[in-house]
C-alpha positions in Angstrom: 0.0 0.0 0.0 3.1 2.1 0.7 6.2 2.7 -0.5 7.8 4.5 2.3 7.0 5.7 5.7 9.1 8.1 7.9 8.3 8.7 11.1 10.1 11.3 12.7 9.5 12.9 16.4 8.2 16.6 16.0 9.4 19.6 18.0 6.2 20.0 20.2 4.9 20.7 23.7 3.0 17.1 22.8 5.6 13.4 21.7 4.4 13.8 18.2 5.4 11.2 15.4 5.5 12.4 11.6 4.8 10.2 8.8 5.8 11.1 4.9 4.2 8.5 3.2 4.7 8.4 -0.4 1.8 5.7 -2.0 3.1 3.8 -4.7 1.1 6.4 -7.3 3.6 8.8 -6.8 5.7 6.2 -8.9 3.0 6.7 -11.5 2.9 10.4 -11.4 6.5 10.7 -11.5 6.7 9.2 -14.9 4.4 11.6 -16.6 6.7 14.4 -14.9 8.5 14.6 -18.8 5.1 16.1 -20.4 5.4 19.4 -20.7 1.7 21.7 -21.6 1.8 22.8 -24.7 2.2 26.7 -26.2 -1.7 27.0 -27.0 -3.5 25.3 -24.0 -5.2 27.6 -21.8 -5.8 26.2 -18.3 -8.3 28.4 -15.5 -8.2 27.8 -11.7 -11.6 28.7 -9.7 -10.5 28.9 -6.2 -13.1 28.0 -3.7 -11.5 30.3 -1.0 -7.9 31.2 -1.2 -8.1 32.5 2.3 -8.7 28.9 3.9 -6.6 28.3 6.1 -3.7 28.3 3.3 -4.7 25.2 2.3 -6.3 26.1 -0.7 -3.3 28.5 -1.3 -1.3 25.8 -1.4 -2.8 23.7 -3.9 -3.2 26.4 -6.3 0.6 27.2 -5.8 2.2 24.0 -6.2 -0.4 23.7 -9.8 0.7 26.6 -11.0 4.6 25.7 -10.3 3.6 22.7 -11.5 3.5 23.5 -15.2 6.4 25.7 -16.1 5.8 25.7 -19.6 2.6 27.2 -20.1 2.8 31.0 -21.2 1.6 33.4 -17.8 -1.0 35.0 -20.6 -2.8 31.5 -20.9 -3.5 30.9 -17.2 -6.6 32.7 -15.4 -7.1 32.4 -11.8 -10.4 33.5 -10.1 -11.2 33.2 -6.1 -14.8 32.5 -5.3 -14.2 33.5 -1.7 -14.2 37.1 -2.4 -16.8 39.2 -0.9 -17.8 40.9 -4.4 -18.1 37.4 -6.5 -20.5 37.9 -9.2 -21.0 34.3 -10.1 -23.2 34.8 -13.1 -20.2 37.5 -14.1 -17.4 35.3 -13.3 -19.2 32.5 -15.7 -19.2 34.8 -18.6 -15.4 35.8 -18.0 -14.5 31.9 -17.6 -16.5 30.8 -20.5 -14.9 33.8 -22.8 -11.1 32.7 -21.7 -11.9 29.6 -23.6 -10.0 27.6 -21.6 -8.8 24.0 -22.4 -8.9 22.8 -18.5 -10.3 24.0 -15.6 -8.9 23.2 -11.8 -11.3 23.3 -9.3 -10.3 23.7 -5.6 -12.8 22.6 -3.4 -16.6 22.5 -3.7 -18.0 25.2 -4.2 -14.9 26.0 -7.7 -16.2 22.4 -8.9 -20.1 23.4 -8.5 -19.0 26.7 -10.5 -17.1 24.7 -12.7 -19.8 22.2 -14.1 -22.2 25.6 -14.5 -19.4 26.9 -17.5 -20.6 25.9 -20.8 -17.7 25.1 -23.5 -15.2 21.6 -24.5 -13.0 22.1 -21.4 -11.9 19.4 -19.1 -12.3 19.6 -15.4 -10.1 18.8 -12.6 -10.9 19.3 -9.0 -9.2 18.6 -5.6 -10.2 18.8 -2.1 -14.0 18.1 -2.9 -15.4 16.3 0.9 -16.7 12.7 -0.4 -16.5 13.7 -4.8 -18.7 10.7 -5.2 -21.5 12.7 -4.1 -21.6 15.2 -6.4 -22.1 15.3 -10.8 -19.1 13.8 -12.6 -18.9 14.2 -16.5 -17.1 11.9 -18.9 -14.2 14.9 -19.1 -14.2 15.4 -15.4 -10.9 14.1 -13.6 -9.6 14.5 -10.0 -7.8 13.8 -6.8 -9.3 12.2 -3.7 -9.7 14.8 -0.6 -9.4 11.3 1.4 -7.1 8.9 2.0 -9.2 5.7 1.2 -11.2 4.2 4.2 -9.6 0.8 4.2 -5.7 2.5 3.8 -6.7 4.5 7.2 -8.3 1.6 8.8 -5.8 -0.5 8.7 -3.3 2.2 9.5 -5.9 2.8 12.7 -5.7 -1.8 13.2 -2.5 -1.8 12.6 -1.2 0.9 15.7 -4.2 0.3 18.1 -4.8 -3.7 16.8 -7.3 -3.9 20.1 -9.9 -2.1 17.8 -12.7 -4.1 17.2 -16.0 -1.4 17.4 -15.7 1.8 15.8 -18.0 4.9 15.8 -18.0 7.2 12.2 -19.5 10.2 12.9 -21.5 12.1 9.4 -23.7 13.5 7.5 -25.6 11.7 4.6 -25.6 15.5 2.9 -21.8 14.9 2.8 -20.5 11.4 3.3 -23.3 8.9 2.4 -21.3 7.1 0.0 -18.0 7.3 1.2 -19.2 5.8 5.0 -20.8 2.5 2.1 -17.4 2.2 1.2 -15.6 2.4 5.2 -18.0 -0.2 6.4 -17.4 -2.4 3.6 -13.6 -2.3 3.9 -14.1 -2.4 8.0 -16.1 -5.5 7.4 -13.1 -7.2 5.5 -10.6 -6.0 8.2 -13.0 -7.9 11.1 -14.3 -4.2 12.0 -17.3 -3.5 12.9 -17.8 0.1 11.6 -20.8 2.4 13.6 -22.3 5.1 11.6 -23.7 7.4 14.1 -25.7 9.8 11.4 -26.2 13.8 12.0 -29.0 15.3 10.4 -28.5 18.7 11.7 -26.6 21.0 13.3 -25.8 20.8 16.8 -27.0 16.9 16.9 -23.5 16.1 17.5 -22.8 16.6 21.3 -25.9 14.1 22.2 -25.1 11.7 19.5 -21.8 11.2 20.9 -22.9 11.3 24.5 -25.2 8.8 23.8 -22.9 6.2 22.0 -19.1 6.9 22.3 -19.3 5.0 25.7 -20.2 1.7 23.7 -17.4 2.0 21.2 -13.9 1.0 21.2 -12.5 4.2 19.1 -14.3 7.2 17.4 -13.5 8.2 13.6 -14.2 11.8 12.5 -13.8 12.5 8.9 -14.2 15.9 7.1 -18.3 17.0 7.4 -19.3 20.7 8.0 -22.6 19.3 9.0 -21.6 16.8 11.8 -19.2 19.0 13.3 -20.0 22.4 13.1 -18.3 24.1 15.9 -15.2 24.6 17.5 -17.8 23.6 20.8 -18.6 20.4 19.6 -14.8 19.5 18.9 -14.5 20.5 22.2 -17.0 18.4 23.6 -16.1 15.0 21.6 -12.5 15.6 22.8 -13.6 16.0 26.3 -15.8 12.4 26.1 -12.4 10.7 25.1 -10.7 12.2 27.8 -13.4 11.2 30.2 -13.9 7.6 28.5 -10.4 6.9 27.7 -11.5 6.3 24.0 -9.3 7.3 21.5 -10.1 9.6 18.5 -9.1 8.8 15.1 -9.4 12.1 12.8 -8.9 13.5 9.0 -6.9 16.5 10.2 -3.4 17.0 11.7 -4.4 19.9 13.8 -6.4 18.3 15.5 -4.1 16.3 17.2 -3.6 18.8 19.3 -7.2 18.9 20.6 -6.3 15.2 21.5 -6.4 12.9 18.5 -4.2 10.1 18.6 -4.1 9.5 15.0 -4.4 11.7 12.0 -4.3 11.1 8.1 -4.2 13.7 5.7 -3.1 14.3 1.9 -0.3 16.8 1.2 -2.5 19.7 -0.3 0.9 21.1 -1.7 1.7 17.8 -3.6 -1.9 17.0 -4.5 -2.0 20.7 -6.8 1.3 19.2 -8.4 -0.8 16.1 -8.9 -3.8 17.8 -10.7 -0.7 19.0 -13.0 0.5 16.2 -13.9 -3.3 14.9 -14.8 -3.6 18.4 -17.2 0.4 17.4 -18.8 -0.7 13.8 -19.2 -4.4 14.2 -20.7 -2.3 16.9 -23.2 0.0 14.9 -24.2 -2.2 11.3 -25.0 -5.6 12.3 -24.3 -6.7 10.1 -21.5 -5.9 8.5 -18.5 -7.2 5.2 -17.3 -8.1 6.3 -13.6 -10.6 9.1 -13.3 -10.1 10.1 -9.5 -6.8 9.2 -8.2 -5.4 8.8 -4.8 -3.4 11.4 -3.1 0.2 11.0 -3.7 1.3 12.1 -0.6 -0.5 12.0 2.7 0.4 12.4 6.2 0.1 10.4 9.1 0.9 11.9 12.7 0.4 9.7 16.2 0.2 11.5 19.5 1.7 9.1 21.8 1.6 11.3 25.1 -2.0 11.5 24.3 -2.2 7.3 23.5 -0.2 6.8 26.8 -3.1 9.4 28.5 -5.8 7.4 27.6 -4.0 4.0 28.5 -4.0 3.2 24.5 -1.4 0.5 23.7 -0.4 1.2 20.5 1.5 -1.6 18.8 4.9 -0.3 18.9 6.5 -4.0 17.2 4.4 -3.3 14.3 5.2 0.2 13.9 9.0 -1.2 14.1 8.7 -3.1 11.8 6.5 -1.5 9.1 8.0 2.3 9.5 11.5 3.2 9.6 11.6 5.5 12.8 14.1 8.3 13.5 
């Protein structure tokens, strides 16, 4: 599943460990590295919000350094996040570029995206759960997720005492992908809980209600079934009180108390949605229509894991990562 994982200790007020892990598509990716854009293509970037939390920023920087080649003239960049967007304006200017790809970062960039009329090709990035939204026949992308079964058995393979686990979502947002987590937790001998939030603010009584019964909680990206710094505040506080540990999608939350995080490398998934634009340029297709993130991010708080009593499985993280 991995070619190579580094974990290295992180200079922190918490023990944290830092995984690099390069998945064997970067291989892939690397070898369409040679195709260059050519002279004529015109390539536009809608920007959901360039402002969050430099994320987005990051994605568009790395795309853009990404593809050297193409002439500065031929590249249009528009930010959605702006207080003055005129969407039925920006549409006209998008749609008069004429471009030959779009990149969509995030959401609401691939929403404005499929509303331009004209041949172009889209790519999009950082979409929460991309399975729930339209997807054309020139429509191409990167996963915003690491794939449920590659984090569960990350999450089996550290804390192998796992047997229950809670997944807290939306249907708005995650329907599909928590199908596909239960699925891949039944094959792993998992038993995966989806503990549904229909609205806002449900949160705090779903988990006081059911985190007690479970072995580990999963949170995975959802603006709907956690809304509020209060009801990070709150699950954070059950684990605490439960000594349950709390798997999540985000590395900053590890310092709320997460004892394992997996996240892409936004700055490596622009350069990926590059490498899609060079490649379909240069042979017209590619085979896999939403790939995996090239690079993600795994980081462990073992202070936190030690807190909670959490025995992680220190032999198999020995033996599968090559620790500094």
């Amino acid at each position: 599943m991995f070619d190579n994982i580094i974990l290295r200790p992180l200079r922190s007020p918490v023990v944290l460990l830092h995984a690099i892990i390069s998945i064997a598509l970067l291989l892939a990716i690397s070898c369409s590295i040679a195709f260059a854009v050519g002279e004529d293509t015109r390539v536009v970037i809608l920007n959901s919000d360039m402002s969050i939390d430099g994320r987005y920023m990051s994605a568009q920087t790395s795309f853009i350094s990404g593809l050297p080649s193409l002439p500065a003239d031929n590249l249009k960049a528009f930010d959605l996040g702006k207080k003055w967007f005129d969407h039925s304006g920006m549409a006209r200017d998008i749609a008069a570029f004429d471009a030959d790809f779009i990149y969509c970062i995030g959401s609401d960039a691939y929403k404005m995206g499929l509303s331009v009329p004209g041949n172009h090709t889209l790519i999009f990035s950082s979409l929460i759960n991309w399975r729930r939204l339209p997807f054309g026949e020139k429509t191409y992308g990167i996963a915003n997720e690491v794939a449920p079964g590659d984090q569960l058995q990350i999450f089996q393979e550290l804390v192998p005492q796992l047997h229950t686990i809670g997944i807290l979502y939306s249907s708005m947002f995650n329907r599909e992908y928590v199908e596909v987590a239960i699925k891949a937790a039944a094959e792993r001998g998992i038993r995966l809980i989806p503990i549904e939030i229909k609205a806002k603010g449900e949160s705090r009584e779903a988990i006081f209600k059911n985190f007690a019964q479970l072995d580990a909680l999963w949170l995975i990206a959802d603006p709907l079934a956690i809304s509020s710094f209060q009801d990070i505040d709150f699950i954070f506080a059950q684990s605490a009180l439960l000594k349950k540990p709390v798997f999540a999608w985000q590395g900053s939350l590890i310092r709320h108390g997460a004892i394992i995080t997996v996240e892409p490398n936004t700055a490596a998934i622009g350069h990926q949605a590059a490498q899609i634009i060079k490649k379909l340029n240069a042979e017209g297709k590619i085979t896999e229509k939403v790939q995996a993130p090239s690079k993600n991010t795994i980081t462990i708080n073992v202070t936190r894991a030690e807190e909670l009593g959490i025995r992680l499985n220190t032999p198999k993280i020995s033996s599968g990562f090559q620790i500094h």
